[in-house]
C-alpha angles and dihedrals in degrees: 000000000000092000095058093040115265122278088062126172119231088252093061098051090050095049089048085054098053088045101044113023126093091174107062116039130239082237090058094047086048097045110120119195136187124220118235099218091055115006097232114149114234141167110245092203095049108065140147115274124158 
């Protein structure tokens, strides 16, 4: 986030991680799951931190 200058959206992150890392792959910011309990849709690598 320092490199984007601090107060970032999700978004944001995720684009600067397609565009930079060489470790985690654009399939893998993009993937997209369903949970089994309730079969909402959610992103694995965005979630909430403080």
């Amino acid at each position: 986030m320092h490199r984007l200058g601090g107060q970032v959206t999700r978004k944001d992150i995720r684009q600067d991680i397609r565009d930079n890392s060489d470790v985690i792959s654009d399939n893998e910011v993009d993937k997209v799951r369903v949970s089994k309990k309730t079969g909402n849709k959610y992103r694995p690598q965005i979630a909430r931190t403080n």
